[in-house]
DRENTORTI-508340 format. One line per 4 residues: number of its first residue (from 1); for each residue x, y, z negated of N, C-alpha, C. Coordinates in Angstrom, 3 decimals, decimal comma, m for minus. Example, Ala and Ser with C-alpha at 12.3 -4.5 7.8 and 13.67 -1.06 7.14 Angstrom:
REM DRENTORTI-508340
1 = 13,190/m5,690/m7,800/12,300/m4,500/m7,800/13,200/m3,300/m7,800 | 12,850/m2,250/m7,080/13,670/m1,060/m7,140/12,900/0,030/m7,870;
This chain:
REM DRENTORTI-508340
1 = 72,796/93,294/m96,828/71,576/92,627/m97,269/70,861/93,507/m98,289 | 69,824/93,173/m98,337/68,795/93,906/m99,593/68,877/93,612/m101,078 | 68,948/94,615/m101,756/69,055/94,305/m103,205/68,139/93,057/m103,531 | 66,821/92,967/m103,397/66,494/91,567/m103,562/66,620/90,604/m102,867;
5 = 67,318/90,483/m101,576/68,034/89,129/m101,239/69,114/88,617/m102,252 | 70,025/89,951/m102,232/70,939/89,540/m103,265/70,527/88,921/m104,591 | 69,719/89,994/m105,071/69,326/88,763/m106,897/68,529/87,515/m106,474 | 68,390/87,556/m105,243/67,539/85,739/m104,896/68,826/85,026/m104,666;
9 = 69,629/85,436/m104,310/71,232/84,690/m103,981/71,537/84,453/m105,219 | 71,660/85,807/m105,870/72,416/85,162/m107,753/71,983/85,557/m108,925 | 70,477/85,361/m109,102/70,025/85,852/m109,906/70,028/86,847/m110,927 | 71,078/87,537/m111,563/71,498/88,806/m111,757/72,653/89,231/m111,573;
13 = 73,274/90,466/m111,946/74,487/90,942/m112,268/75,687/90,072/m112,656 | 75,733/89,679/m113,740/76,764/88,974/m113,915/76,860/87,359/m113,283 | 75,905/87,217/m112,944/75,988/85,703/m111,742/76,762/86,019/m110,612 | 76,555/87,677/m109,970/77,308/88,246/m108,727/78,457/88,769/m109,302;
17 = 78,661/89,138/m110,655/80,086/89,151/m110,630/80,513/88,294/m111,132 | 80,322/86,917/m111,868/80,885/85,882/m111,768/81,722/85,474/m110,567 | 80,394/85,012/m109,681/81,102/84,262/m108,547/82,161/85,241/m107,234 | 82,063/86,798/m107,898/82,768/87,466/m106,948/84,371/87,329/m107,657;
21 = 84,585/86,978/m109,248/85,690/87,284/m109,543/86,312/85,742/m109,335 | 85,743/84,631/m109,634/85,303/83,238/m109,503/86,105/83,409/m107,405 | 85,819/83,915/m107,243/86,364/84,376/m105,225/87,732/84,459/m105,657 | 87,775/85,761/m106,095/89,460/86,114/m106,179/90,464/85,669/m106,712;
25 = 89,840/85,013/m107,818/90,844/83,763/m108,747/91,087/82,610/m107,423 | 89,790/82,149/m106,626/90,326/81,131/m106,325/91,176/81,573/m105,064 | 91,061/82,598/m104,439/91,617/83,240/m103,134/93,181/83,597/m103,789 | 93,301/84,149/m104,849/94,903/84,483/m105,329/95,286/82,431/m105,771;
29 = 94,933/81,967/m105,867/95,241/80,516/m106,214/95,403/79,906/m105,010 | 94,404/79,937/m103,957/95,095/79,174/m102,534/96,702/80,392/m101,803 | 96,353/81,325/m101,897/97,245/81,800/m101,443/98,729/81,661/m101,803 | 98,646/81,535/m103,111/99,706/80,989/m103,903/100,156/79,727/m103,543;
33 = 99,533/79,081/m103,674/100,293/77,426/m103,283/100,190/77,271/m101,706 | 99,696/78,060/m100,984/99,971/77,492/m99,587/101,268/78,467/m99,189 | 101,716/79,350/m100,015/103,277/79,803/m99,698/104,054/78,908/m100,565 | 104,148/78,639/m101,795/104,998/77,811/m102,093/105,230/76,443/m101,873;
37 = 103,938/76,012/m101,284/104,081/74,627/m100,649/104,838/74,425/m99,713 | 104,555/75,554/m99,104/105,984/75,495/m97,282/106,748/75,774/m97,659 | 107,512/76,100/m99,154/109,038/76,883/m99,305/109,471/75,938/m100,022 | 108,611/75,282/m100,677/109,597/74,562/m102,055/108,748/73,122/m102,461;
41 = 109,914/72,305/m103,225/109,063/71,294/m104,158/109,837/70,705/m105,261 | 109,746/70,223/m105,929/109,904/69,975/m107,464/109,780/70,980/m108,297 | 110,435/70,781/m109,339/110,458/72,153/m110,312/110,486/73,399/m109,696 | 111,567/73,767/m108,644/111,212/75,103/m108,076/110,117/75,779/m107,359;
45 = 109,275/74,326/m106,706/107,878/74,988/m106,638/107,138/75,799/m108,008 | 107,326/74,502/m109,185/106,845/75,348/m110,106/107,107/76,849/m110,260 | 108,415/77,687/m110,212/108,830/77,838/m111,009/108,750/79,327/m109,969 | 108,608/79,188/m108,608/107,635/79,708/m107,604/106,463/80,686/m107,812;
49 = 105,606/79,525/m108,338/104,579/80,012/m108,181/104,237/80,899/m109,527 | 105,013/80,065/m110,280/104,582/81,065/m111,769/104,917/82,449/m111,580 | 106,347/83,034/m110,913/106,847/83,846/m110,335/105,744/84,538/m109,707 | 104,516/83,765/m108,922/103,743/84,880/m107,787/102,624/85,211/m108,665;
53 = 102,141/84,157/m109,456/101,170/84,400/m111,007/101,820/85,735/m111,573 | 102,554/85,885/m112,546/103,288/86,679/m112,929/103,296/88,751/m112,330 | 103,911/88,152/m110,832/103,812/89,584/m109,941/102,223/90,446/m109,957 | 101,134/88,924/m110,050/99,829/89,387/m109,732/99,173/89,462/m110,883;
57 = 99,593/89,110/m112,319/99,483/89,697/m113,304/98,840/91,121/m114,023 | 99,326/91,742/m113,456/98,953/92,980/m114,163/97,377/93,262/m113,190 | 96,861/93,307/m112,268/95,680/93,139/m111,938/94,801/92,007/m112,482 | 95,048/91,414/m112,598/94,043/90,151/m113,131/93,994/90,511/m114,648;
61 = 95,077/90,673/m115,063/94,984/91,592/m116,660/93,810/92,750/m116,496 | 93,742/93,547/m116,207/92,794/94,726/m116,054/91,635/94,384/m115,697 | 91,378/93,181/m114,659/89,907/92,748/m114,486/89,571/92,224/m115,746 | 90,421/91,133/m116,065/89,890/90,460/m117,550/89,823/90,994/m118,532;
65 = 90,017/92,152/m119,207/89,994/92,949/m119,993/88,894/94,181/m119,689 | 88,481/94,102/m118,741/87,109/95,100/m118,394/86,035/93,875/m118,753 | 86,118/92,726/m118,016/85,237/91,463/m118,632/84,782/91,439/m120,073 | 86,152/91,607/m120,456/85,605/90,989/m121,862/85,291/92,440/m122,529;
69 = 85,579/93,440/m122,404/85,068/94,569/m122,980/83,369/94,748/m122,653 | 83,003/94,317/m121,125/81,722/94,972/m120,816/80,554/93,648/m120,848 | 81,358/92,699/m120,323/80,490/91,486/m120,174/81,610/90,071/m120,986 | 81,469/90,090/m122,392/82,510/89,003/m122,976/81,653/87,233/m122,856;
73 = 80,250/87,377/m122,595/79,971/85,845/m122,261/80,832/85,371/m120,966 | 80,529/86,219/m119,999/80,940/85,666/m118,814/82,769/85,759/m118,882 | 83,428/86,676/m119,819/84,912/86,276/m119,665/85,053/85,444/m120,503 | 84,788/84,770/m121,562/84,694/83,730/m121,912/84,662/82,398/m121,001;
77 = 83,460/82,360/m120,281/82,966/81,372/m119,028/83,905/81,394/m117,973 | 84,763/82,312/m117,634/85,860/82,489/m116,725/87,175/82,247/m117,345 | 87,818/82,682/m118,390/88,314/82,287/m119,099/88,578/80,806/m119,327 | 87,555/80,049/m119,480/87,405/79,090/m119,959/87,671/77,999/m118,747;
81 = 86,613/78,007/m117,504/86,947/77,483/m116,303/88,014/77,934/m115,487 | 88,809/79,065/m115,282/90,202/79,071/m115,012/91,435/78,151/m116,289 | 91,224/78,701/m117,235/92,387/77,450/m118,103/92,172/76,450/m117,937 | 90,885/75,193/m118,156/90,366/73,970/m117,475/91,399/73,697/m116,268;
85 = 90,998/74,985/m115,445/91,771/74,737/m114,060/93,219/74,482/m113,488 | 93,671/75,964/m114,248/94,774/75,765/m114,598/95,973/74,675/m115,069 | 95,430/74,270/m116,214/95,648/72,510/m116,748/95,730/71,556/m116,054 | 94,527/71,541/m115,518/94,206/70,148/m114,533/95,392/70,022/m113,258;
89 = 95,586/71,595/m112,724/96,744/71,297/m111,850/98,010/71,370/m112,458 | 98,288/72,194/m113,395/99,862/71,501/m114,073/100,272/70,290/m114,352 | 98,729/69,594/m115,034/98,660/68,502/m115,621/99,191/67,656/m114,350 | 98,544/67,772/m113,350/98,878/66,590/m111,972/100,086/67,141/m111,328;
93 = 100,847/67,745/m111,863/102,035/68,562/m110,872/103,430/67,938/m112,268 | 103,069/68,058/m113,339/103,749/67,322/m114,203/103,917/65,447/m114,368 | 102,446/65,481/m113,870/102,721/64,086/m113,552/103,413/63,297/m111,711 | 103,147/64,155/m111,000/104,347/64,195/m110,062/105,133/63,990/m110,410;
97 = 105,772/65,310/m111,236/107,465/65,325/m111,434/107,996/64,047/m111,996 | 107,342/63,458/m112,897/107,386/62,375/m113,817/107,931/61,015/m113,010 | 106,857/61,338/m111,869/107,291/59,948/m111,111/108,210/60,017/m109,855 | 108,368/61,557/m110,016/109,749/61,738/m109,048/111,202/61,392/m109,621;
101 = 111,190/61,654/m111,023/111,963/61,400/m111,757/112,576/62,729/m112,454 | 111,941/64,005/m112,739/112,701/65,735/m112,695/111,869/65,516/m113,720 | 110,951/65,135/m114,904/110,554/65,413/m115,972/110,351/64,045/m116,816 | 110,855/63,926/m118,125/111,228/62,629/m118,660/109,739/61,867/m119,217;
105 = 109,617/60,188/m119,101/108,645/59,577/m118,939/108,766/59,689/m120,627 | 109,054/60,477/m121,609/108,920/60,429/m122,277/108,436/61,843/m123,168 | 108,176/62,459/m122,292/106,945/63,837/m122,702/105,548/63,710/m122,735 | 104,965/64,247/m123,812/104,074/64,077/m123,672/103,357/64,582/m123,068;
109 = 102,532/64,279/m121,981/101,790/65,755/m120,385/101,090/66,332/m121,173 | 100,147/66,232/m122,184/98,967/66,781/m122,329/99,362/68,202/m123,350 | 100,262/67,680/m124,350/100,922/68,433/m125,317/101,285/69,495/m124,609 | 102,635/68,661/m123,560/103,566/70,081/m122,988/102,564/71,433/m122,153;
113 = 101,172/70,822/m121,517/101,028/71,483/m121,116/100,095/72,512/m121,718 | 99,571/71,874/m122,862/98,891/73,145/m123,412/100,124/73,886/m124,128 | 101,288/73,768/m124,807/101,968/74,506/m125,397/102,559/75,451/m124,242 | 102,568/74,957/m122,954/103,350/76,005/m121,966/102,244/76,942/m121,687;
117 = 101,414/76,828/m121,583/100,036/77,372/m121,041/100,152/78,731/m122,137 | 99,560/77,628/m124,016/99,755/78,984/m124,273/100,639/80,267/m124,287 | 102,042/79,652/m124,142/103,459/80,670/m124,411/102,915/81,468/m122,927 | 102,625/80,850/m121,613/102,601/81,591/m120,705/101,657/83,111/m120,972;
121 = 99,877/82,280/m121,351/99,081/83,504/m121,063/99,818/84,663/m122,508 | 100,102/84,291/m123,281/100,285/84,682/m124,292/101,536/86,211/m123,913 | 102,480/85,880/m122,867/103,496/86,555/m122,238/102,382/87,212/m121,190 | 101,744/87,272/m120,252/101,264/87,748/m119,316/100,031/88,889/m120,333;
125 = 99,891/88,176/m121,448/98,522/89,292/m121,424/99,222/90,262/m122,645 | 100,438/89,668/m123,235/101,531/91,066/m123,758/102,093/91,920/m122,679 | 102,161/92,014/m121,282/102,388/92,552/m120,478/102,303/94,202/m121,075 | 103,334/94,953/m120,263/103,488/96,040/m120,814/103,710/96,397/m122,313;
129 = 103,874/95,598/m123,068/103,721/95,882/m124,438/104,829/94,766/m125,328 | 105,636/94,556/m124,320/106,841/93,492/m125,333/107,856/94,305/m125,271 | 108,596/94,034/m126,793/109,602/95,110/m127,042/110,632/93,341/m126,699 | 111,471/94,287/m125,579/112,589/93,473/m125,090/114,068/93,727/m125,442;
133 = 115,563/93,476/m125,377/116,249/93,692/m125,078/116,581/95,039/m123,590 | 117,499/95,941/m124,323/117,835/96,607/m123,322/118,337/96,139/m121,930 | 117,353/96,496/m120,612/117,818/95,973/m119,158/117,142/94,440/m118,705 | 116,129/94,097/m119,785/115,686/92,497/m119,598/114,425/93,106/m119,351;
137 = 113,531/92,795/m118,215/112,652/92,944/m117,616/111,266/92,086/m117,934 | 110,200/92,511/m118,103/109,310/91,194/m118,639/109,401/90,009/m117,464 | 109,766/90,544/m116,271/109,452/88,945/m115,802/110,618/87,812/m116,042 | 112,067/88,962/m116,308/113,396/88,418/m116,961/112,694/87,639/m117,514;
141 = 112,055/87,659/m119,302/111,667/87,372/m120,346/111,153/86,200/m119,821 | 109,919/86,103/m119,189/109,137/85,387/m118,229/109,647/84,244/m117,590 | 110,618/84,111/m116,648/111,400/83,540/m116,412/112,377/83,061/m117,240 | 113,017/83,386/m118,084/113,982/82,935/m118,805/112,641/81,652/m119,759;
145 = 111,461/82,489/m120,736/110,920/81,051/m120,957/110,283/79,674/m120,530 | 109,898/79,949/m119,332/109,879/78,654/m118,320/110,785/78,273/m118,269 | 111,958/78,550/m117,402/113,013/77,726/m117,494/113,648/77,006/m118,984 | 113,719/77,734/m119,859/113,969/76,673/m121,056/112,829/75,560/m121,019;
149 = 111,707/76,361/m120,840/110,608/75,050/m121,309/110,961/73,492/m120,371 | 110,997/74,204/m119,055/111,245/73,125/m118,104/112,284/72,314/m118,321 | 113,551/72,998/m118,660/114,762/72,356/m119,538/115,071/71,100/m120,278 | 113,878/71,671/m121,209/113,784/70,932/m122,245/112,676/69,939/m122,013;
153 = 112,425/69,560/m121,107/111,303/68,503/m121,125/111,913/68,039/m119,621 | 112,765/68,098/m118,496/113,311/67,439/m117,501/114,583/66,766/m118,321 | 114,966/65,847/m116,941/115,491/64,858/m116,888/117,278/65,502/m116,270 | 117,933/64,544/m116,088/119,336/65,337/m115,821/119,437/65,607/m113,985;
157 = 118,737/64,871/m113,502/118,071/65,130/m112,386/117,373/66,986/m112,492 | 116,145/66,927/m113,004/115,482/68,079/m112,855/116,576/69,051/m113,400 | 117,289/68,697/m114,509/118,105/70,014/m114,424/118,814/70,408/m113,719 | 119,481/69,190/m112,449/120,390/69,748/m111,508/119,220/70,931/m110,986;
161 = 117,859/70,334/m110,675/117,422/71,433/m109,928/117,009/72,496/m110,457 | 116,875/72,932/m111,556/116,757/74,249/m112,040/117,985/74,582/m112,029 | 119,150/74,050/m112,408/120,800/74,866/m112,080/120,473/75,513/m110,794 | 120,263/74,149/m109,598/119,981/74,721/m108,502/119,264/76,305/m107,897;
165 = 117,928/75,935/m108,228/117,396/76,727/m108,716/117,784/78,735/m109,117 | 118,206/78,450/m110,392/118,740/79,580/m110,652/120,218/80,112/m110,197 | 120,770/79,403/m109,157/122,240/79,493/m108,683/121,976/80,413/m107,531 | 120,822/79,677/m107,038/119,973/80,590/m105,818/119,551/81,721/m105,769;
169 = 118,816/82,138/m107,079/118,321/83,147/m107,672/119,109/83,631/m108,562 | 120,244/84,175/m108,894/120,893/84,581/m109,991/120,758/85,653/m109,757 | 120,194/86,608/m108,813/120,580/88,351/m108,108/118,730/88,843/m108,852 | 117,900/87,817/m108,437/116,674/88,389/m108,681/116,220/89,248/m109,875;
């Protein structure tokens, strides 16, 4: 198409790279849950997908960090409507668990999930740059704090399934 079809489509630059990065967030987000949806459910879905978040990490790090270096309104605005997003589906995936019985009716959803949220981005955007234990891998690290978090806020139920869980995965 022609440069001015295009700015009639999105009025400038950062409207077209909005909605192009606004694509790939949501294209790495369906792709994600339509594999872990056919493999898994309860906590180990979670625990899944954070796993495929995580792997795809270090690219989404480098886009967002060119964002906010070249254009910081719009990573802000992305920023802002991915965590929204983010939330909203933990938030309803925690309240699942709740009524499955794998996370106790006595957590608070809204709390747990902003405190997991932040420990998460907080680990993903130290990427490359956490001083670890010798042979512990950041996604080790990564994994090891979800699973406590999840731990500590399931039921004796959900912990069979994170035992489960990690009994499965003990090689990874």
């Amino acid at each position: 198409i022609s440069k001015r079809t295009l700015y009639e489509m999105f009025g400038d630059k950062e409207e077209l790279l909005y909605h192009s990065i606004k694509s790939i967030l949501q294209s790495e987000a369906n792709e994600i849950q339509a594999k872990v949806s056919t493999s898994h459910s309860g906590i180990p879905a979670l625990f899944e997908t954070f796993d495929a978040m995580m792997a795809r990490s270090a690219l989404r790090k480098r886009i967002m960090e060119n964002l906010a270096k070249f254009y910081p309104e719009l990573y802000e605005r992305v920023m802002t409507e991915n965590r929204d997003y983010g939330l909203g589906v933990l938030r309803e995936k925690l309240n699942t668990l709740v009524k499955e019985g794998l996370i106790s009716e006595m957590v608070n959803i809204d709390l747990s999930i902003t405190m997991f949220y932040y420990i998460s981005m907080g680990l993903m955007r130290r990427q490359g740059r956490l001083v670890l234990p010798n042979g512990i891998s950041e996604l080790d690290a990564f994994r090891y704090t979800i699973i406590n978090f999840f731990r500590g806020i399931a039921t004796l139920k959900g912990v069979e399934q994170i035992d489960a869980w990690l009994a499965k995965h003990k090689d990874r």
